[in-house]
PDB file of N, CA, C and O in Angstrom:
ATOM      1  N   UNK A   1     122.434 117.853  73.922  1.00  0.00           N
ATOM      2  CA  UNK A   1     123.217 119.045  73.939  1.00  0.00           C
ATOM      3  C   UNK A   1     122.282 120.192  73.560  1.00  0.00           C
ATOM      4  O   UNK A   1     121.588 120.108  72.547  1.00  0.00           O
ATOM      5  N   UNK A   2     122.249 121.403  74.464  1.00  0.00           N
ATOM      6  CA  UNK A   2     121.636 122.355  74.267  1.00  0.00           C
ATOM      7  C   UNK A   2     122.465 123.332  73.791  1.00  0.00           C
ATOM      8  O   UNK A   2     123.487 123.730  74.350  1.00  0.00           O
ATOM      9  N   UNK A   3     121.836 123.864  72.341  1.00  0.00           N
ATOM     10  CA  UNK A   3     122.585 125.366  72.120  1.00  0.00           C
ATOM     11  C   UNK A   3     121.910 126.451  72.388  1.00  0.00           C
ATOM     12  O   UNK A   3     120.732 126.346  72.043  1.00  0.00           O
ATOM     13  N   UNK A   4     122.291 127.842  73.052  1.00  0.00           N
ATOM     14  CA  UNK A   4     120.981 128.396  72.764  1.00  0.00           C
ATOM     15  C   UNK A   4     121.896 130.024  73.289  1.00  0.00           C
ATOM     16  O   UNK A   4     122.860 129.841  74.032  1.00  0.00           O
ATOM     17  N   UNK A   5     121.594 131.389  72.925  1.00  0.00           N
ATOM     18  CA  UNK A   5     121.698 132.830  73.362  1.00  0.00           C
ATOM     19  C   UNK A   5     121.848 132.513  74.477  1.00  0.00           C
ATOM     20  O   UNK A   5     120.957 131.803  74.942  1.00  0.00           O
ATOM     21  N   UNK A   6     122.940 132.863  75.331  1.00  0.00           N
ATOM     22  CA  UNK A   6     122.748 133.070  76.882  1.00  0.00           C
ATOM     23  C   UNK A   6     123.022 134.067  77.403  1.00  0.00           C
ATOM     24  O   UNK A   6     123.284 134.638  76.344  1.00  0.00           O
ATOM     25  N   UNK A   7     123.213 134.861  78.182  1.00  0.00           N
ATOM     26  CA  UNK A   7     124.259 135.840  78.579  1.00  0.00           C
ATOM     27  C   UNK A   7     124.509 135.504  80.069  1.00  0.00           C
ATOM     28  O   UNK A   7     123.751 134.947  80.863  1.00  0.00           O
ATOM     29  N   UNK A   8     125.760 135.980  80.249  1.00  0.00           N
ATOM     30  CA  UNK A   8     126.292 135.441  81.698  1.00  0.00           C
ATOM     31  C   UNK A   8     125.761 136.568  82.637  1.00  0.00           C
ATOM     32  O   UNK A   8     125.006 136.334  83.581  1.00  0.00           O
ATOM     33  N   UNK A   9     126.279 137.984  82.257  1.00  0.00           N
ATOM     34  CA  UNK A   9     125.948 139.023  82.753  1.00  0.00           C
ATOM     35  C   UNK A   9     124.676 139.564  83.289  1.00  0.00           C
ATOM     36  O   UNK A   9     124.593 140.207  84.335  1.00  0.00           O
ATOM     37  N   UNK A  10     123.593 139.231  82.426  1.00  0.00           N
ATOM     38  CA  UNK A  10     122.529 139.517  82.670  1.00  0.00           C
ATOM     39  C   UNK A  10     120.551 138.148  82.536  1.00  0.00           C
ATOM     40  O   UNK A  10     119.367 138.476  82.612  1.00  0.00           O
ATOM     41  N   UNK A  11     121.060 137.083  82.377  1.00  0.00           N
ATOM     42  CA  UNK A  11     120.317 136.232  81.833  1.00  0.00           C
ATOM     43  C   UNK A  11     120.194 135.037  83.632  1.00  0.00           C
ATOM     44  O   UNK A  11     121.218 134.766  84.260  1.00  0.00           O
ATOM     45  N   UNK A  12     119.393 134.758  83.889  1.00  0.00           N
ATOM     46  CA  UNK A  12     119.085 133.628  84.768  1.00  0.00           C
ATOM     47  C   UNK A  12     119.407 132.121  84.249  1.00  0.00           C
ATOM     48  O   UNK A  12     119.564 131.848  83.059  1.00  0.00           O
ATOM     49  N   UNK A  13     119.478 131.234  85.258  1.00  0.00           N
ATOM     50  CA  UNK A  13     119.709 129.489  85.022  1.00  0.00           C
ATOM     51  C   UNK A  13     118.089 129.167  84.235  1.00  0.00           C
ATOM     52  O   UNK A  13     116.973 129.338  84.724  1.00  0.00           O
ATOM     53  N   UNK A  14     118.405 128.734  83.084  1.00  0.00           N
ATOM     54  CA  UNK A  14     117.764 128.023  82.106  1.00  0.00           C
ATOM     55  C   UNK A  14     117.849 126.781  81.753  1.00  0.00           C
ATOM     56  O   UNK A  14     117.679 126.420  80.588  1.00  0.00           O
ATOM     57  N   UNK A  15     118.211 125.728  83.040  1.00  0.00           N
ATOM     58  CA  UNK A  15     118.648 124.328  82.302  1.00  0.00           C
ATOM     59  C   UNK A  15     119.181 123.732  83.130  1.00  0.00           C
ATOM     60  O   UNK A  15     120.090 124.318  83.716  1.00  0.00           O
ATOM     61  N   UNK A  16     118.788 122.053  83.611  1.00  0.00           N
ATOM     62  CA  UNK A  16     119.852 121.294  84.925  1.00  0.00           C
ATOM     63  C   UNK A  16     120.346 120.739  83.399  1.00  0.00           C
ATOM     64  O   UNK A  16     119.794 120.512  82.323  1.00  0.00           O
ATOM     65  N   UNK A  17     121.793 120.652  83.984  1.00  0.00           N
ATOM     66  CA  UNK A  17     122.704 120.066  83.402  1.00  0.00           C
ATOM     67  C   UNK A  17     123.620 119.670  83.843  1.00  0.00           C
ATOM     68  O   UNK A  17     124.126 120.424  84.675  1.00  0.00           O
ATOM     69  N   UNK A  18     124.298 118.446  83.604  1.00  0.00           N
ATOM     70  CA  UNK A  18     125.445 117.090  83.973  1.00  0.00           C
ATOM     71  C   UNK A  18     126.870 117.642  83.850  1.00  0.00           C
ATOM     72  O   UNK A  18     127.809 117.303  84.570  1.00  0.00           O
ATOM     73  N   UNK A  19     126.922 118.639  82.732  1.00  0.00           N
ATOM     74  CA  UNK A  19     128.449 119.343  82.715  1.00  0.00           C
ATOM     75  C   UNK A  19     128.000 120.865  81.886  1.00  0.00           C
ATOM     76  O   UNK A  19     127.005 120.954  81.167  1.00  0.00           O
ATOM     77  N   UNK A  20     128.903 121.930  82.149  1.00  0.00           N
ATOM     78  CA  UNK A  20     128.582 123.092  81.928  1.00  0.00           C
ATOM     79  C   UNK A  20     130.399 123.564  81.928  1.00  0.00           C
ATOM     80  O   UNK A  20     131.094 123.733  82.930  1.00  0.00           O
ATOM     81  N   UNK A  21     130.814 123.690  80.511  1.00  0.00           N
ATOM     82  CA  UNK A  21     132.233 124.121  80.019  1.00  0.00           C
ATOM     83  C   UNK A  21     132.121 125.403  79.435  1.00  0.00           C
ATOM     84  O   UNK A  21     131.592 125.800  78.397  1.00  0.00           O
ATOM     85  N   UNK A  22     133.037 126.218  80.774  1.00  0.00           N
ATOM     86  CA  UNK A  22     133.609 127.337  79.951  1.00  0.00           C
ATOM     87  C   UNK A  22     134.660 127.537  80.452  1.00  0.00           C
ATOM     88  O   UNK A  22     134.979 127.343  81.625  1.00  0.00           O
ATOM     89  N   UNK A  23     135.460 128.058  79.354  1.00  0.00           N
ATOM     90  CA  UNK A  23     136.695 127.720  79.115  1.00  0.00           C
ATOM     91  C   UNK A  23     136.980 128.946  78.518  1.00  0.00           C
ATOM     92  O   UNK A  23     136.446 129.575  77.604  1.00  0.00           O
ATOM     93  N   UNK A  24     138.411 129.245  79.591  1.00  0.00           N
ATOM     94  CA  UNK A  24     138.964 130.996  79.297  1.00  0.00           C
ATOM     95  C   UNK A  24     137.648 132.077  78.437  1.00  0.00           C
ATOM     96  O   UNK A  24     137.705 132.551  77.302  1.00  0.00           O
ATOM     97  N   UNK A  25     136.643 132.194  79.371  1.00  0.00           N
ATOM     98  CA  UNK A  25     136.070 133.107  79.657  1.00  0.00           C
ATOM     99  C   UNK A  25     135.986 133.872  80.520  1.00  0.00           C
ATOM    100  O   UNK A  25     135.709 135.037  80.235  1.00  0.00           O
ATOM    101  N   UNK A  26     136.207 133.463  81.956  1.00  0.00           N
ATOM    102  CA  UNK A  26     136.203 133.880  83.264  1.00  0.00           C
ATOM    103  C   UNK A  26     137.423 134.854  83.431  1.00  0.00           C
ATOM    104  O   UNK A  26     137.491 135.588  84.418  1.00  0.00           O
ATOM    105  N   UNK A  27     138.098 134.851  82.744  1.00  0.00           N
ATOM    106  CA  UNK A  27     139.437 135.506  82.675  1.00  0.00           C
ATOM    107  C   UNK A  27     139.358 137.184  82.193  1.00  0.00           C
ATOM    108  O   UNK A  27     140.112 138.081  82.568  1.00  0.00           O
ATOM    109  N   UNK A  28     138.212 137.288  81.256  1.00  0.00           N
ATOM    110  CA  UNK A  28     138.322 138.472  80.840  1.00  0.00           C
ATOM    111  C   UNK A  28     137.268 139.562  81.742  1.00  0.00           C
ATOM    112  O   UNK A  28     137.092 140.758  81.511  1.00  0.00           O
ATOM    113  N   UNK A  29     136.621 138.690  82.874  1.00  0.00           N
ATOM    114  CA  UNK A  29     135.469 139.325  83.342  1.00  0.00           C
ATOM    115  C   UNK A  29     135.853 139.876  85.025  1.00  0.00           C
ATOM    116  O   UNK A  29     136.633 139.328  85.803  1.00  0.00           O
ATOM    117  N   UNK A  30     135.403 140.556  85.154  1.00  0.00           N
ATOM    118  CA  UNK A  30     135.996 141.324  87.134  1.00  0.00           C
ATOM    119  C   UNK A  30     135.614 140.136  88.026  1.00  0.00           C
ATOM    120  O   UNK A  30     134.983 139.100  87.819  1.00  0.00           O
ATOM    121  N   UNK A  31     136.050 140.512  88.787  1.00  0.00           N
ATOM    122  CA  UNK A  31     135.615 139.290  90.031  1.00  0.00           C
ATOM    123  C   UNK A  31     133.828 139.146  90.646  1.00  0.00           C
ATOM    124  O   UNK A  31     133.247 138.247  91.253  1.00  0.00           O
ATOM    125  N   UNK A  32     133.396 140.462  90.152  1.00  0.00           N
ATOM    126  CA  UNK A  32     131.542 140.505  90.570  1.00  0.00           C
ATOM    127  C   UNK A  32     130.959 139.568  89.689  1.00  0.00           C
ATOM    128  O   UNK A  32     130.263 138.690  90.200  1.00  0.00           O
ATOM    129  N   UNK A  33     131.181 139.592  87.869  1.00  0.00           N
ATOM    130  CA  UNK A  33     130.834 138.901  86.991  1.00  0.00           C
ATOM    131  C   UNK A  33     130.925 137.423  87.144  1.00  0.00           C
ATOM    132  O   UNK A  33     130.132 136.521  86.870  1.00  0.00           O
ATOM    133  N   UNK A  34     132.515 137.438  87.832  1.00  0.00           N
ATOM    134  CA  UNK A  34     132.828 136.315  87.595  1.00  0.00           C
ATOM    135  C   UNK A  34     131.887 134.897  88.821  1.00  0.00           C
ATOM    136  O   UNK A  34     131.559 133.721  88.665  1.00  0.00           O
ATOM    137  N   UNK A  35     131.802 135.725  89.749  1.00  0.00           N
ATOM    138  CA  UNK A  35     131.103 134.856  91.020  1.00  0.00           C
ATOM    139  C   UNK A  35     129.962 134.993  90.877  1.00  0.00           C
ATOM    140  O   UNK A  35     129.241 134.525  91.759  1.00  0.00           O
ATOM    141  N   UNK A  36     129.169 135.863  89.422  1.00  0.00           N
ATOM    142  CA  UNK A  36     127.981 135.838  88.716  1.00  0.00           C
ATOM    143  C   UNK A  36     127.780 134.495  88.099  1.00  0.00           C
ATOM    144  O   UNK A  36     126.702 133.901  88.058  1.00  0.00           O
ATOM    145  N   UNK A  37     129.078 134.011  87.558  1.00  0.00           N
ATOM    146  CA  UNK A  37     128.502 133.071  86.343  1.00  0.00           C
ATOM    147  C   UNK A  37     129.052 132.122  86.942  1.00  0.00           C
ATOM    148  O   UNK A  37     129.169 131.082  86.293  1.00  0.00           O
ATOM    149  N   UNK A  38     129.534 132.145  88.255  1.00  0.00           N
ATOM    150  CA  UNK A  38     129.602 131.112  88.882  1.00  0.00           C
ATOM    151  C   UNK A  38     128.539 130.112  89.729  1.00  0.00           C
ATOM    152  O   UNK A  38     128.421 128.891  89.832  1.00  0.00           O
ATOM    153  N   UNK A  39     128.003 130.996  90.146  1.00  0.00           N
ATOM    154  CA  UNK A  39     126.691 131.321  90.839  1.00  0.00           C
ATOM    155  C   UNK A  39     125.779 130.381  89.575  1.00  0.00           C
ATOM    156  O   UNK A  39     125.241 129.304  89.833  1.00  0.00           O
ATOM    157  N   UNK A  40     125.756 130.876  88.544  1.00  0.00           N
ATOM    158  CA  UNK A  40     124.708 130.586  87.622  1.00  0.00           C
ATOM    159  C   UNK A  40     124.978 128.942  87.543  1.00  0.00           C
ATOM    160  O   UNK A  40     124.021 128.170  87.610  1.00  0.00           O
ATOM    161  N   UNK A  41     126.561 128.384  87.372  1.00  0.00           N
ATOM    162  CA  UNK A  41     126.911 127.386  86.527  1.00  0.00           C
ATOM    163  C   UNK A  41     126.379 126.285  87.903  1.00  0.00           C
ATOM    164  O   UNK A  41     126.017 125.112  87.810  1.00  0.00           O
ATOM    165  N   UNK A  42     126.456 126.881  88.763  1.00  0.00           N
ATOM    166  CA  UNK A  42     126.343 126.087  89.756  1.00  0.00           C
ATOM    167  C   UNK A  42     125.365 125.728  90.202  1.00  0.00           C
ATOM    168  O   UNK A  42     125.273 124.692  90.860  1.00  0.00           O
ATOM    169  N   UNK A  43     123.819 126.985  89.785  1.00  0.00           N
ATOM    170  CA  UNK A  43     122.524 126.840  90.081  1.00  0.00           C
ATOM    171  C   UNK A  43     122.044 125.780  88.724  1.00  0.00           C
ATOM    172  O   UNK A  43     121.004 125.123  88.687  1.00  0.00           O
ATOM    173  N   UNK A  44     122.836 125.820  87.935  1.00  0.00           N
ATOM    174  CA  UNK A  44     122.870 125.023  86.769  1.00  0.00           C
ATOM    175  C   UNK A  44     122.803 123.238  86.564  1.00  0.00           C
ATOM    176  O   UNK A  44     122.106 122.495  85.873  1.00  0.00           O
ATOM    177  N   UNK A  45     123.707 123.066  87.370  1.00  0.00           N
ATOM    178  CA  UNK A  45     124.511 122.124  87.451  1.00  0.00           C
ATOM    179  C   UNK A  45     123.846 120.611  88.530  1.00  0.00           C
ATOM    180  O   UNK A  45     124.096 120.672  89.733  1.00  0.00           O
ATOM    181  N   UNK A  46     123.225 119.647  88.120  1.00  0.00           N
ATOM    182  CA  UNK A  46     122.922 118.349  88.935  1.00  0.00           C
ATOM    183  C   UNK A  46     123.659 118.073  89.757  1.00  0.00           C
ATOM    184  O   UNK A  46     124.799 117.888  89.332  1.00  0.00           O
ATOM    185  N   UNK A  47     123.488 117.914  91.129  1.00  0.00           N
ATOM    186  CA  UNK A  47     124.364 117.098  92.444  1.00  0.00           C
ATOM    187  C   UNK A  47     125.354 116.083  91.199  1.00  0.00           C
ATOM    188  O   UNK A  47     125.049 115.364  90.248  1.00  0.00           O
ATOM    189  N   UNK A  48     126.314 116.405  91.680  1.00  0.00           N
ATOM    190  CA  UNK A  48     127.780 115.377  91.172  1.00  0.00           C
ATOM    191  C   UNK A  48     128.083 115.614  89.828  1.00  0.00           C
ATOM    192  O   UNK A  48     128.918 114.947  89.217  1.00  0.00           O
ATOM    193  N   UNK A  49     127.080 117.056  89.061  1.00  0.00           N
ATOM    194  CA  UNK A  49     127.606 117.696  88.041  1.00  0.00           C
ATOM    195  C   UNK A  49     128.935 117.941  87.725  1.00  0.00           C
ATOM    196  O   UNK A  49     129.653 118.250  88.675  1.00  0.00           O
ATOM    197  N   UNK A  50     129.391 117.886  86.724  1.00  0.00           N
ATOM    198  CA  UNK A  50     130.827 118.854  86.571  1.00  0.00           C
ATOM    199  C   UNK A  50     130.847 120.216  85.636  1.00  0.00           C
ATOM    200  O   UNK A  50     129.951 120.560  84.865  1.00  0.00           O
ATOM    201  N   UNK A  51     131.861 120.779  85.846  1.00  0.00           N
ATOM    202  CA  UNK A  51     132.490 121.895  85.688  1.00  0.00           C
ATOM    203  C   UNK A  51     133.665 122.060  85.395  1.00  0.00           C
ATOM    204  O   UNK A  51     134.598 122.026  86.198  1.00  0.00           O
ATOM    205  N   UNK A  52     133.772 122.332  83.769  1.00  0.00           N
ATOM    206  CA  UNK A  52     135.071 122.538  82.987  1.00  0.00           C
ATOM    207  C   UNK A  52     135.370 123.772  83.168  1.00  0.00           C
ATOM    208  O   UNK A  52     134.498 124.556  82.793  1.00  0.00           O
ATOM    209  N   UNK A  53     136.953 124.534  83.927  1.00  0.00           N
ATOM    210  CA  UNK A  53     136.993 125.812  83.504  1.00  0.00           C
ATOM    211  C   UNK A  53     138.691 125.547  82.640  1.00  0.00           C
ATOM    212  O   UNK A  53     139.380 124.527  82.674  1.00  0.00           O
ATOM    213  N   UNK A  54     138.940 126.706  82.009  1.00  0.00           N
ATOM    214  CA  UNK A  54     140.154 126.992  81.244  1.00  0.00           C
ATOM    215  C   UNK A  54     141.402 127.054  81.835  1.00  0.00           C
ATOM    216  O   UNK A  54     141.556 127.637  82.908  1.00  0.00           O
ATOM    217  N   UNK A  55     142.233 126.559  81.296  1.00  0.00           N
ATOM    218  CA  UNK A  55     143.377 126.436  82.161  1.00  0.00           C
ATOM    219  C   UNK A  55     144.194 127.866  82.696  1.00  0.00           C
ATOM    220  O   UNK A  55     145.387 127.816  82.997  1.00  0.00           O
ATOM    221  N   UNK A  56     143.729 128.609  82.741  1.00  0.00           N
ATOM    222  CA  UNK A  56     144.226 130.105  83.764  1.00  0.00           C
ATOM    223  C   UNK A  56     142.819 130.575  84.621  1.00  0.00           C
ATOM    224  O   UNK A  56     142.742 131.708  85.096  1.00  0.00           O
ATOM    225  N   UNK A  57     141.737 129.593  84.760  1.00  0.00           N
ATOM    226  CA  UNK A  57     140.589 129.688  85.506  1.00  0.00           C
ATOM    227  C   UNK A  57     140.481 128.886  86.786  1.00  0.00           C
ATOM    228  O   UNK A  57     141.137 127.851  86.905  1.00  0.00           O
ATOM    229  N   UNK A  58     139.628 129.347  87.815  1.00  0.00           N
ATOM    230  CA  UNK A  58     139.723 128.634  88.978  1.00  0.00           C
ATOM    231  C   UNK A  58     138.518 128.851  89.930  1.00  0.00           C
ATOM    232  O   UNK A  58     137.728 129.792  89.856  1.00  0.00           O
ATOM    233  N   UNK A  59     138.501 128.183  90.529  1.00  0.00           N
ATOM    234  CA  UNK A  59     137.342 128.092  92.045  1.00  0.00           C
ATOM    235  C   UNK A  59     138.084 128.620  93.072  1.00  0.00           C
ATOM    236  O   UNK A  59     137.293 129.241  93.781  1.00  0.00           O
ATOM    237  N   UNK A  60     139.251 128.698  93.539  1.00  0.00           N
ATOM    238  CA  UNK A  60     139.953 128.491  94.277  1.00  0.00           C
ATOM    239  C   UNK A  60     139.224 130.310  94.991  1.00  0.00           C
ATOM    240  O   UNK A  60     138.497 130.235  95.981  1.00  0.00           O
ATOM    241  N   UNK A  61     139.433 131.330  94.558  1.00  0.00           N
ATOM    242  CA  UNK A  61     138.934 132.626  95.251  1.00  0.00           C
ATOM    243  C   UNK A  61     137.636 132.744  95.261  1.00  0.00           C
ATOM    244  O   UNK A  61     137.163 133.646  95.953  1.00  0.00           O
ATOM    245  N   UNK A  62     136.695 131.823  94.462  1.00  0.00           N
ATOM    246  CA  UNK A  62     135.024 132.236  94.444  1.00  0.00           C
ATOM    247  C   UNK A  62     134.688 132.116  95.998  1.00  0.00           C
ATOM    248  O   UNK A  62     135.156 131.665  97.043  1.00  0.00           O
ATOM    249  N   UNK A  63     133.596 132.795  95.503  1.00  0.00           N
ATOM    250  CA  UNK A  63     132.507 132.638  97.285  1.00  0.00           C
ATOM    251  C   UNK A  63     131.545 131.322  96.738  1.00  0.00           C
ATOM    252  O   UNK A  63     130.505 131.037  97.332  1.00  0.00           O
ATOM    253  N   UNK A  64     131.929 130.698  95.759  1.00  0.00           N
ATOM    254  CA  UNK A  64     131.415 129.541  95.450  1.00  0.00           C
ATOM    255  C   UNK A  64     132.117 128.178  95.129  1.00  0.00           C
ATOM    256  O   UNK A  64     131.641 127.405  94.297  1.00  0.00           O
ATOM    257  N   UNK A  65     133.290 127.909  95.836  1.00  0.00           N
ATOM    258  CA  UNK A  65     134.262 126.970  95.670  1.00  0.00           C
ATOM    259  C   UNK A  65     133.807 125.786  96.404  1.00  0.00           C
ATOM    260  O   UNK A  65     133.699 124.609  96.060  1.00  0.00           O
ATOM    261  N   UNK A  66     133.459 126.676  98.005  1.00  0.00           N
ATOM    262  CA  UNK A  66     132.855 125.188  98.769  1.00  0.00           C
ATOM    263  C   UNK A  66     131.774 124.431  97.878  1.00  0.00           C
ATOM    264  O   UNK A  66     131.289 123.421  98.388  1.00  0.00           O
ATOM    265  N   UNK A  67     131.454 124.700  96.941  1.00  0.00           N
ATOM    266  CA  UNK A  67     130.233 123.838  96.347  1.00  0.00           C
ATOM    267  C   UNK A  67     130.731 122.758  95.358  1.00  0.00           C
ATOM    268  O   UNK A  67     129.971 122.071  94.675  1.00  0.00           O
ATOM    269  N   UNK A  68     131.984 122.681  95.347  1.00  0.00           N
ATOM    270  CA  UNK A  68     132.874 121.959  93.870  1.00  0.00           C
ATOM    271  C   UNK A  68     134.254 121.420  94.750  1.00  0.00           C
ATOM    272  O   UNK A  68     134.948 122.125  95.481  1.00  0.00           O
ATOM    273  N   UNK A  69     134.445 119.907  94.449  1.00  0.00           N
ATOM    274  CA  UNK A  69     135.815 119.228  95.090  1.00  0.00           C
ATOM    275  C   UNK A  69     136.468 119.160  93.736  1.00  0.00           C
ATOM    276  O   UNK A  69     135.682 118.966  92.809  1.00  0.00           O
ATOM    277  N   UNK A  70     137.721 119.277  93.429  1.00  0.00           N
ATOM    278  CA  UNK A  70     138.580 119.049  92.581  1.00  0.00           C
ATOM    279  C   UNK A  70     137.852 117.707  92.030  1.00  0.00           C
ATOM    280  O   UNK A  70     137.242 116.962  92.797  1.00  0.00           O
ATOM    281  N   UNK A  71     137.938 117.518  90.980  1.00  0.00           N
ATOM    282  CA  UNK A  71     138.115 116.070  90.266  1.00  0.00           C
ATOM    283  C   UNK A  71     139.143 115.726  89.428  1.00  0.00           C
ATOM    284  O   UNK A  71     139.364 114.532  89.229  1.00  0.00           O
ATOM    285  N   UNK A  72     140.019 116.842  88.736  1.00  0.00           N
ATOM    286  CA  UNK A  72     141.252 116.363  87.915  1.00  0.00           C
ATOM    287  C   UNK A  72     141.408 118.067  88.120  1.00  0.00           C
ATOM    288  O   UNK A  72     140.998 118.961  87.379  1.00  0.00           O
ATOM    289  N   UNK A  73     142.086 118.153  89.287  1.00  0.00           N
ATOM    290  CA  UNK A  73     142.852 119.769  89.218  1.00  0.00           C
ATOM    291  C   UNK A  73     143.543 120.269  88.123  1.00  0.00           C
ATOM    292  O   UNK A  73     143.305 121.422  87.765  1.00  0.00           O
ATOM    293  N   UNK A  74     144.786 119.238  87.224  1.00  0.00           N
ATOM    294  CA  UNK A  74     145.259 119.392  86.243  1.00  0.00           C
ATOM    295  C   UNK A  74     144.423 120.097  84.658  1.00  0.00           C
ATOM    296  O   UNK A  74     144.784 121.042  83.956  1.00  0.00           O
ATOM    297  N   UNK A  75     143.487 119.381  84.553  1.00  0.00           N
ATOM    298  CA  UNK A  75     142.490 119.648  83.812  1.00  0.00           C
ATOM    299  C   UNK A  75     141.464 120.716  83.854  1.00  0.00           C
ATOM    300  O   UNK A  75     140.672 120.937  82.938  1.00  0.00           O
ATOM    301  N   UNK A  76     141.540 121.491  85.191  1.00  0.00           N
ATOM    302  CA  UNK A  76     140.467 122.336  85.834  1.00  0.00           C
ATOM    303  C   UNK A  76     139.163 121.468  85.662  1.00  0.00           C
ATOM    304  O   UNK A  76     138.563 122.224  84.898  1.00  0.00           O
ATOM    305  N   UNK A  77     138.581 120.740  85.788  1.00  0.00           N
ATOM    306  CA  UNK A  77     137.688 119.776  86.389  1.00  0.00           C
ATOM    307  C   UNK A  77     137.247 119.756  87.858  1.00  0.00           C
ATOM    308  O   UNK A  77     137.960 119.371  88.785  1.00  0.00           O
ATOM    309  N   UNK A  78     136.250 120.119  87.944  1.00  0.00           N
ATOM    310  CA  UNK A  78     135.311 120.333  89.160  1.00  0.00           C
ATOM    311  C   UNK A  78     133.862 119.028  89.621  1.00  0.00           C
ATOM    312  O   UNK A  78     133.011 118.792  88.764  1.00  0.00           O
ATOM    313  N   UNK A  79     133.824 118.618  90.432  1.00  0.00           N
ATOM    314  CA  UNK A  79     132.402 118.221  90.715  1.00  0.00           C
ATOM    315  C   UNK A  79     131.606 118.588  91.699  1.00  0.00           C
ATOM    316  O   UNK A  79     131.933 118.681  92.883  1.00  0.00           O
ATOM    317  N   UNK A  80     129.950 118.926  90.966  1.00  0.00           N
ATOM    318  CA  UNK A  80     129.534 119.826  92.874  1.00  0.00           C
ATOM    319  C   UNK A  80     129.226 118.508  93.173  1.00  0.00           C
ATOM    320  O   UNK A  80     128.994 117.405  92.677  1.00  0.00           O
ATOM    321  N   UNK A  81     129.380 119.420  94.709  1.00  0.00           N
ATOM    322  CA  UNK A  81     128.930 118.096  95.619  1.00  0.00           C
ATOM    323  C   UNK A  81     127.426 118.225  96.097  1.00  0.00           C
ATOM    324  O   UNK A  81     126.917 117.338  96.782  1.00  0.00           O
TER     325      UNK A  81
END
């Protein structure tokens, strides 16, 4: 487990990683930000990675959805493909 300063807004992918959770963050940010740190989680993220978002969060409008199949919709659970 890595902890470390990140910023979504302004900071580049620093790290492959197996799962990448954020959770009701995406909610408070515009839709440019948001397909920012989508972008990131995804440049982030190992083939068959997952992706936790918060339960009022979604893939469903990104310009980055085709990259993630549901894995437990209920849960907001993502895997890229």
């Amino acid at each position: 487990m890595v902890f470390a300063d990140h910023s979504l807004a302004t900071d580049s992918v620093f790290l492959e990683a197996h799962l990448v959770s954020c959770r009701n963050v995406l909610i408070y940010f515009d839709r440019a930000l948001q397909d920012r740190a989508l972008g990131l989680f995804s440049d982030s993220l190992v083939r068959r990675g997952f992706l936790d978002l918060g339960s009022k969060e979604s893939l469903r409008f990104s310009k980055y959805a085709d990259r993630f199949v549901d894995f437990n919709s209920r849960e907001r659970l993502y895997q890229k493909v």
